[in-house]
C-alpha positions as MATLAB code, in Angstrom:
seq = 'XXXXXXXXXXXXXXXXXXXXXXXXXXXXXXXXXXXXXXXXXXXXXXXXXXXXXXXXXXXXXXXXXXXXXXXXXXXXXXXXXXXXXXXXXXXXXXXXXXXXXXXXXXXXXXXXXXXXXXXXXXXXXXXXXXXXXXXXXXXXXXXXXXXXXXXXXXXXXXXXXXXXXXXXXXXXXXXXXXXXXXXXXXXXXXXXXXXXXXXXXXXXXXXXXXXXXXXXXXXXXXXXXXXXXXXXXXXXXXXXXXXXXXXXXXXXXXXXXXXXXXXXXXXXXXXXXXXXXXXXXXXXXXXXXXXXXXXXXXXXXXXXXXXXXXXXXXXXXXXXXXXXXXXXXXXXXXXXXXXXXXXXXXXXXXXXXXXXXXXXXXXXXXXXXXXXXXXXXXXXXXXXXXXXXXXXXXXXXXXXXXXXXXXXXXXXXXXXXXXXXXXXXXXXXXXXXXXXX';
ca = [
      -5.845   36.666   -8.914;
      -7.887   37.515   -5.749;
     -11.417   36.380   -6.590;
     -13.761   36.843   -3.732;
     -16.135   34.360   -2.499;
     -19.496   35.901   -1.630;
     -20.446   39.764   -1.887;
     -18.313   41.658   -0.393;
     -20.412   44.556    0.021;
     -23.211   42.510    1.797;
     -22.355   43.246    5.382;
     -24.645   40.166    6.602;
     -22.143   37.717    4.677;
     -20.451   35.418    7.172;
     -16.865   36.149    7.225;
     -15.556   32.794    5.613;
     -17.418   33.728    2.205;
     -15.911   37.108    1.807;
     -12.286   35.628    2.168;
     -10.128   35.237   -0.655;
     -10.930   31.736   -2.989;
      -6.820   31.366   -2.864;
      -6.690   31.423    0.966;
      -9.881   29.831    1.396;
      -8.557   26.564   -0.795;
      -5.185   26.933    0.707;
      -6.298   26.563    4.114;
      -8.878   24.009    3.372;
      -5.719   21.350    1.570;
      -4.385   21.305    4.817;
      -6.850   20.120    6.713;
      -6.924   16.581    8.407;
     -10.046   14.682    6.567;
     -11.948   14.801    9.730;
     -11.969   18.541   10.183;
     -12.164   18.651    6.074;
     -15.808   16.586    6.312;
     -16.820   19.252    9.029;
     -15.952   21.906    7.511;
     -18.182   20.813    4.465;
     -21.114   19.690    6.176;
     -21.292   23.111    7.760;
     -20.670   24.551    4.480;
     -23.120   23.212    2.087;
     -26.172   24.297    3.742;
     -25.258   27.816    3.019;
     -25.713   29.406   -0.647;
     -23.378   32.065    0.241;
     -20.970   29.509    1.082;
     -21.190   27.267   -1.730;
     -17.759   28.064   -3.186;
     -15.607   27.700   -0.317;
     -17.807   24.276    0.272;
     -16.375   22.598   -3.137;
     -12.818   23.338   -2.141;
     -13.780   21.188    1.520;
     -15.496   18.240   -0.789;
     -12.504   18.190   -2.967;
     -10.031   17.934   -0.265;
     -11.883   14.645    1.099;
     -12.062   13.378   -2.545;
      -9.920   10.351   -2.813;
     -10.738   10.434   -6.470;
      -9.124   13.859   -7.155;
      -6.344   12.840   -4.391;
      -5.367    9.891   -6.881;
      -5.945   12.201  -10.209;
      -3.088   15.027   -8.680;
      -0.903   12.446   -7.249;
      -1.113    9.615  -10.034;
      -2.918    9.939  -13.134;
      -6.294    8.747  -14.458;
      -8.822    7.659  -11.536;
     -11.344    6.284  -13.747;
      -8.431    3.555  -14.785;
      -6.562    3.143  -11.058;
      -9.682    2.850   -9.065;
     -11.706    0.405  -11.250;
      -8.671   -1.566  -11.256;
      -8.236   -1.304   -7.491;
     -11.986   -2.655   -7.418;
     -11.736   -5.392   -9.627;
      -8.135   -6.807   -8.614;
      -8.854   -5.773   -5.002;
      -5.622   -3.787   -4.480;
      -5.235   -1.476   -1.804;
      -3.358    2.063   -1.317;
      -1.476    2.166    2.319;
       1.806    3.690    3.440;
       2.759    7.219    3.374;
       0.871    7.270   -0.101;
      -2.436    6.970    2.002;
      -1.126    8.730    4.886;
      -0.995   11.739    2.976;
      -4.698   11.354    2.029;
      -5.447   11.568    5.550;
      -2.636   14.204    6.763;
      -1.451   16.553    4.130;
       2.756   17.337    4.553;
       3.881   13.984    5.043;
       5.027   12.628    1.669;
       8.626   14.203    0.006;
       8.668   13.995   -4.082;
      10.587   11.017   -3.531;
       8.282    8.802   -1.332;
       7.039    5.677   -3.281;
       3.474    4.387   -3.799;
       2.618    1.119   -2.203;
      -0.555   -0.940   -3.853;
      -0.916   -4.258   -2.141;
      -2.800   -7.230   -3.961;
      -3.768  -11.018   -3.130;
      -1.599  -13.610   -3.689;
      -3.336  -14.106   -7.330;
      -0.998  -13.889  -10.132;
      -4.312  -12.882  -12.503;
      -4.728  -10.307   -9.919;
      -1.438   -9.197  -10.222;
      -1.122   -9.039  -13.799;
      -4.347   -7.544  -14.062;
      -3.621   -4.552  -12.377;
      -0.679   -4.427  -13.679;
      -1.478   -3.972  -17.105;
      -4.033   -1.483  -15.860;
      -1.229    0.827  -14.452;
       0.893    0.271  -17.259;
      -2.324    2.409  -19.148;
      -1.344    5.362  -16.394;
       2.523    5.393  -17.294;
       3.936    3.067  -14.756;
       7.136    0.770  -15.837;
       7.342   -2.518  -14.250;
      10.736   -3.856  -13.962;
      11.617   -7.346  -14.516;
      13.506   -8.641  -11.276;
      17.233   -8.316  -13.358;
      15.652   -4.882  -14.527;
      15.515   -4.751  -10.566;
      19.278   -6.099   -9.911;
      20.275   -4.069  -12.442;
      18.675   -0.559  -10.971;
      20.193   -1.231   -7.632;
      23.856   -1.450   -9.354;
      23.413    2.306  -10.619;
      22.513    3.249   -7.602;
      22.378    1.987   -3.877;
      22.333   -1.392   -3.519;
      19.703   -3.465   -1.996;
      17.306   -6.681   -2.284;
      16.373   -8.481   -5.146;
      13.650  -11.776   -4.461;
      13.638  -14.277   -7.342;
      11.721  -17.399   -7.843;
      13.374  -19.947   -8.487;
      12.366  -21.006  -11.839;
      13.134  -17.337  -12.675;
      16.239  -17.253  -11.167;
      17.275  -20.370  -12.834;
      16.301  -19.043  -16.133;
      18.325  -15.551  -16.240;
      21.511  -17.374  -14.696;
      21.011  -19.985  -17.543;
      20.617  -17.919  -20.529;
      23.650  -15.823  -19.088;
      21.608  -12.491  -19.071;
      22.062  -12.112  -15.127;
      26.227  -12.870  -15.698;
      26.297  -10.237  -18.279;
      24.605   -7.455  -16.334;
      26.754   -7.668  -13.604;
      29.891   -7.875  -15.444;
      28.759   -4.859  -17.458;
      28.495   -2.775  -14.662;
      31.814   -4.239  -13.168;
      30.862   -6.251  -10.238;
      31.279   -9.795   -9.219;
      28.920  -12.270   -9.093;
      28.952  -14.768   -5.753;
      27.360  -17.528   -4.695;
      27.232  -19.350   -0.999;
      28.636  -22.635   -0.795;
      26.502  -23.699    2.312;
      29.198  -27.110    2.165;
      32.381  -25.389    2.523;
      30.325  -21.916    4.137;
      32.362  -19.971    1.919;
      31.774  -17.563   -0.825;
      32.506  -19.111   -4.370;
      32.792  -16.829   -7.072;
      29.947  -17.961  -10.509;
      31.976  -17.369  -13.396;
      29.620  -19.278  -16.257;
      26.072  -19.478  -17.030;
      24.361  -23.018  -16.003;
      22.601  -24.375  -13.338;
      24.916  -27.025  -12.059;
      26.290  -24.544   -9.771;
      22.769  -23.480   -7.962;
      20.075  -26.053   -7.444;
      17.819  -26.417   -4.699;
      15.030  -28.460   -4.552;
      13.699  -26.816   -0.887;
      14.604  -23.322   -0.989;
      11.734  -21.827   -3.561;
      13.814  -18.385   -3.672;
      17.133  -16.893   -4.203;
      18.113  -13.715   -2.871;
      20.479  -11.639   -5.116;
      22.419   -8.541   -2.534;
      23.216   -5.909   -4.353;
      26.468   -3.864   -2.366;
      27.810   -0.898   -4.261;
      30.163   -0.208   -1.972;
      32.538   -3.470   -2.865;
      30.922   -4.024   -6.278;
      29.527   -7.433   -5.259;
      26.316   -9.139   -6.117;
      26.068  -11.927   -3.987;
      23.233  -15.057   -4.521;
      21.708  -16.945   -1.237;
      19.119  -19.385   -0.525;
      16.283  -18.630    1.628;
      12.393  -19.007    2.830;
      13.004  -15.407    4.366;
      11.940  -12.049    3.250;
      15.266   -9.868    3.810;
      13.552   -6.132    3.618;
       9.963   -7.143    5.154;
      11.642  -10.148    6.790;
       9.471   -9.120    9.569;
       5.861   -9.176    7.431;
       5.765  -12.777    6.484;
       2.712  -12.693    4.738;
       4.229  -10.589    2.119;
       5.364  -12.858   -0.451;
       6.475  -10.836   -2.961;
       7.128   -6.721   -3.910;
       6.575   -6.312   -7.530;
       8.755   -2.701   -8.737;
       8.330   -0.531  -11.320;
       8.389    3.144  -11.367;
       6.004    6.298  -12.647;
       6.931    9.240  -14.628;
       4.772   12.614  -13.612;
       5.070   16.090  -13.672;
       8.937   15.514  -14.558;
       9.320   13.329  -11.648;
      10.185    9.781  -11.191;
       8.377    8.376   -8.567;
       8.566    4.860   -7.448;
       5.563    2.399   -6.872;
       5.584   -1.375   -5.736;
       3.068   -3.992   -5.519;
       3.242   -5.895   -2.272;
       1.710   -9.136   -2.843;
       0.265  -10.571    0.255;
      -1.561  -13.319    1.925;
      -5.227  -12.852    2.753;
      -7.380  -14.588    5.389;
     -10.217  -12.500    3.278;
     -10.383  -10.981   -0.037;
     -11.100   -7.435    1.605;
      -8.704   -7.721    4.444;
      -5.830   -5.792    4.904;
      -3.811   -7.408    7.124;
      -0.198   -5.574    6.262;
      -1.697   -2.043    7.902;
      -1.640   -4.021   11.501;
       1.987   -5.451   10.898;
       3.376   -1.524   10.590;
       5.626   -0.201   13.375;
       4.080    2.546   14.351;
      -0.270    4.253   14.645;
       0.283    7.074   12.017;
       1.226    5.315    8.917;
      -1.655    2.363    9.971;
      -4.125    3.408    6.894;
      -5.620    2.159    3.398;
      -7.162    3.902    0.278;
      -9.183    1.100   -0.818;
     -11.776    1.718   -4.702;
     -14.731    2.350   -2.337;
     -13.406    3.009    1.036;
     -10.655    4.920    3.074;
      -9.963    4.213    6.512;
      -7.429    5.322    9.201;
      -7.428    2.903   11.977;
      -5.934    5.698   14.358;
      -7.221    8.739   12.909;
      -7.725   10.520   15.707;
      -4.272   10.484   17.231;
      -2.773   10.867   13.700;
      -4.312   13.737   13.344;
      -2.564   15.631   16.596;
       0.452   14.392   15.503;
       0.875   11.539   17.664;
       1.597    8.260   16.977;
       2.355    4.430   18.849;
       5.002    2.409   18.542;
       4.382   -0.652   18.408;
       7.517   -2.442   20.789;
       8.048   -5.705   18.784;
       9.007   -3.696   15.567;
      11.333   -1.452   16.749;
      14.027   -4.207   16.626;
      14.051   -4.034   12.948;
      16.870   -1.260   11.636;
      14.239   -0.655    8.665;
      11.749    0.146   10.873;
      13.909    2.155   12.816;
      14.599    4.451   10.091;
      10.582    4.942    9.355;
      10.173    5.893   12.988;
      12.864    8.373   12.468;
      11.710    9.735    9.405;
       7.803   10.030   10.488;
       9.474   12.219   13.778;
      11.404   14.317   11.501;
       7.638   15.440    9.806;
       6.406   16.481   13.170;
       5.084   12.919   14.574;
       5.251   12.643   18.711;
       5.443    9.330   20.223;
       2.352    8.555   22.498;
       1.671    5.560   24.835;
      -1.503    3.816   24.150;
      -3.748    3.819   27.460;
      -3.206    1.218   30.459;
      -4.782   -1.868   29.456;
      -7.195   -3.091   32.021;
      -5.778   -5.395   35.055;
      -5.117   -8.869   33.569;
      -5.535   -8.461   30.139;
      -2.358   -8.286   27.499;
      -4.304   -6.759   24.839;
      -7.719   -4.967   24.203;
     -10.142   -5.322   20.751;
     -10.463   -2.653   18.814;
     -12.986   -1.852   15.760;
     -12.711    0.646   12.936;
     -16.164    1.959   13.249;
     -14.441    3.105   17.064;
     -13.832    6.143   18.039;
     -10.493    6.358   17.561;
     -10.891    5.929   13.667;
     -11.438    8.339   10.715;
     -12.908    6.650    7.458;
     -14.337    7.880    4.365;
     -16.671    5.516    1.862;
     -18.943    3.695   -0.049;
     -17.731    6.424   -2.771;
     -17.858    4.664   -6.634;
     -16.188    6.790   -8.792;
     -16.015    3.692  -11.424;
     -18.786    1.600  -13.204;
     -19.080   -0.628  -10.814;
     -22.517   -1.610   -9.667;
     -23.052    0.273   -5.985;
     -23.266   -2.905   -4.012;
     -19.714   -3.558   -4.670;
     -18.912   -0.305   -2.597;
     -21.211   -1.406    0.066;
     -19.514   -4.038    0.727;
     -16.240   -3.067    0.892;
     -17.540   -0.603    2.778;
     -19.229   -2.545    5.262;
     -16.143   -4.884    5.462;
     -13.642   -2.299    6.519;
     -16.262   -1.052    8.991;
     -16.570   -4.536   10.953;
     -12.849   -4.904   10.389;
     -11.011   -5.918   14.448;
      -7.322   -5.792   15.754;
      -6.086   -6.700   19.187;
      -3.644   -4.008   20.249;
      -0.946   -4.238   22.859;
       1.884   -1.966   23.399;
       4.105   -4.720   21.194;
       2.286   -4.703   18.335;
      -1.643   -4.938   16.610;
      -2.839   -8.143   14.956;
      -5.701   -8.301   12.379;
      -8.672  -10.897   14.284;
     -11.809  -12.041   12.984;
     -14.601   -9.663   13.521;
     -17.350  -10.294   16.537;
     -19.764   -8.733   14.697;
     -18.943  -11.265   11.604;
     -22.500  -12.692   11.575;
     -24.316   -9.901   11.242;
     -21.955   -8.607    8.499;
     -22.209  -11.427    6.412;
     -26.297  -11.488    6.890;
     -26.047   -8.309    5.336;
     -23.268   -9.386    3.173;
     -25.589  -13.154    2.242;
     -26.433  -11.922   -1.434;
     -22.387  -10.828   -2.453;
     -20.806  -14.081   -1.461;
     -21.634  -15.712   -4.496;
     -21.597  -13.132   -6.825;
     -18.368  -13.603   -9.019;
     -18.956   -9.976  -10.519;
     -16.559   -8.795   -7.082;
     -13.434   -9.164   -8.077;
     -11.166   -9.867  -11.409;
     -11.869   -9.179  -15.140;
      -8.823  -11.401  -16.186;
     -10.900  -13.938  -18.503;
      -8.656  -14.167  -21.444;
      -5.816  -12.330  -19.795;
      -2.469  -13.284  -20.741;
      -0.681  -13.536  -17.626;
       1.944  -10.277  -17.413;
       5.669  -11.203  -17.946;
       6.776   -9.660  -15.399;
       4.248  -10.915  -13.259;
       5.262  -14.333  -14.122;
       8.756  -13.693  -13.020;
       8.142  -12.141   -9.588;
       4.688  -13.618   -8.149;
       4.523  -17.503   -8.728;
       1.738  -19.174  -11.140;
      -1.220  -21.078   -8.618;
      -3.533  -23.471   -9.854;
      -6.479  -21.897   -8.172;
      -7.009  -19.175   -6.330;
     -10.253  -18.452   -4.199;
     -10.808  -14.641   -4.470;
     -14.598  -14.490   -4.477;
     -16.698  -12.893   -1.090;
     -17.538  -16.709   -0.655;
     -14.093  -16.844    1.091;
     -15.176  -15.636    4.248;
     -13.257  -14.854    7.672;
     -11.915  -18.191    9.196;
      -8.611  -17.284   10.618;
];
């Protein structure tokens, strides 16, 4: 097929409307969404170049980006609005920078601390095709294949060693389990079910190691997150994985601690610029845009020292990504303020591709516009916002407003929820939670 955009024959047709629709959309995929939003609003004004116009709005359509890459965007984004979950990683990178992601790369949501939240949205997924797995569905994935970190509460950890379901996974796939005896510091081997042999009345979690390598599965005691141990206010990662287009594609629900409902403080704990970037249900935002989009990227120092992180640098350099020192900071100070509404930022929003009413997008919108980091060459930490008063002037009507977030009256709570995130009392998600860190 070789349709042709324009009339070919009309010699006064600018060149870009008599090019093939195939290259035209080709090119225009590739794009970074800054040039992609040019490229439209020159565009559109033109009849002639009408065509070629759609294929620019379409590339800098986060709801089409999340109907090729994930299924139903009527279903993911409403969700994302209601449970306010957030797309970041190389999932939202991609949004951003076309070329980055592999068929393999996983999907990371991230969600409040709310286990109604949680569940919420997790049903809502489960609509789209996604498979949550239990945390011994977890244990048991690693086993089959590379080994890693398994999290469990410990009520939920106490009830799969009890019932003797954790024992029999691992001797079904021929590995031993082992606990640490922090008395004798030795490694005891857990050869029944019961609890008498783990209790802890401090330590709220239990860390199951998965090594292939020696068939072990080895249990320890800790406060400490062991893949993010560096991200403390992620609590929990919730796992599952999605079936499309014949591919298996994994996606995990960070849950995290929030100053604010709308913040999204995980994007300024990354290691490096070019992977510091949301999809939210209303807004997209790429606090370094800019560079990103020449291929550069900062480092932040105090991550580096993390082998995990170490690995992401190396991957993002193997897709093209240069390392770039930030500019001198000015004499005396350690750190300067930055803003997303800056320069230095790309964003797209207030978009509502759900049935949510319009002031919902506004103020996300406005939120993530007013949102502040300090930046050093260590690291960038999340701040509260100078311009905070005049934001929640604006904002004065929405605080109140319970309509924001969750439509989990009557939910019953998700089982798998239960077992990875634990149950609060009460949780404050409403806009009346405002910035006090």
């Amino acid at each position: 097929m070789n349709t042709k955009i324009g009339n070919s024959a009309d010699l006064g047709t600018p060149a870009l409307a008599r090019l093939p629709a195939e290259l035209v959309q080709l090119v225009t995929v590739q794009l970074f969404v800054d040039d992609a939003k040019s490229f439209y609003q020159a565009l559109k004004v033109s009849r002639e170049h009408y065509q070629v116009a759609l294929y620019a709005l379409s590339r800098i359509s986060v709801k089409d980006y999340i109907k090729s890459n994930l299924g139903d965007p009527g279903i993911i984004l409403k969700s994302m609005s209601h449970n306010l979950v957030y797309l970041s990683g190389s999932g939202a990178l991609e949004f951003f920078k076309p070329g980055i992601r592999t068929p393999k790369s996983d999907w990371d949501f991230y969600a409040p601390d709310d286990v109604k939240l949680v569940s919420s949205f997790m049903y809502d997924m489960e609509k789209v095709g996604v498979k949550w797995r239990s945390p011994l569905d977890q244990v048991q994935k690693y086993m089959e294949e590379d080994g890693g970190y398994v999290r469990f509460a410990h009520t939920a950890f106490l009830e799969v060693l009890d019932s003797g379901a954790l024992l029999q996974v691992v001797c079904r796939q021929g590995f031993k389990l082992m606990r640490w005896d922090g008395l004798h510091e030795t490694w005891t081997p857990v050869l029944t079910k019961g609890t008498n042999m783990i209790k802890d009345e401090v330590m709220p979690y239990h860390y199951l190691t998965i090594d292939t390598g020696k068939k072990l599965v080895t249990v320890q005691r800790s406060e400490l997150w062991q893949e993010y141990e560096q991200i403390e206010l992620i609590k929990y990662i919730v796992r599952g994985e999605l079936q499309r287009n014949n591919t298996k594609v994994e996606v995990q629900l960070m849950i995290e601690q929030r100053q604010h409902p709308l913040d999204t403080p995980a994007v300024f704990n990354y290691h490096s610029s070019a992977v510091q970037c949301f999809i939210g249900a209303h807004v997209a935002c790429h606090f370094y845009g800019q560079s990103t989009s020449r291929n550069l990227t900062h480092v932040w120092k105090y991550w580096i020292a993390n082998k995990k992180n170490r690995r992401a640098i190396k991957k993002y350099a193997d897709r093209g990504f240069k390392k770039h020192d930030i500019p001198p900071r000015p004499p005396g100070l350690w750190s300067v303020c930055r803003f997303a509404h800056g320069d230095q930022s790309t964003m797209v929003g207030k978009y509502n591709f759900t049935n949510r009413e319009d002031w919902i997008a506004k103020a996300m919108y406005l939120h993530a516009r007013v949102t502040a980091w300090l930046e050093s060459p260590e690291k960038t930490q999340l701040v509260e916002t100078p311009y905070k008063k005049p934001r929640d002037r604006d904002m004065r009507n929405y605080h109140t407003n319970t309509i924001l977030s969750g439509h989990t009256a009557g939910l019953i709570m998700h089982p798998c929820a239960l077992q990875w995130v634990k149950e609060r009392k009460e949780v404050d998600v409403s806009l009346e939670h405002v910035d006090n860190r």
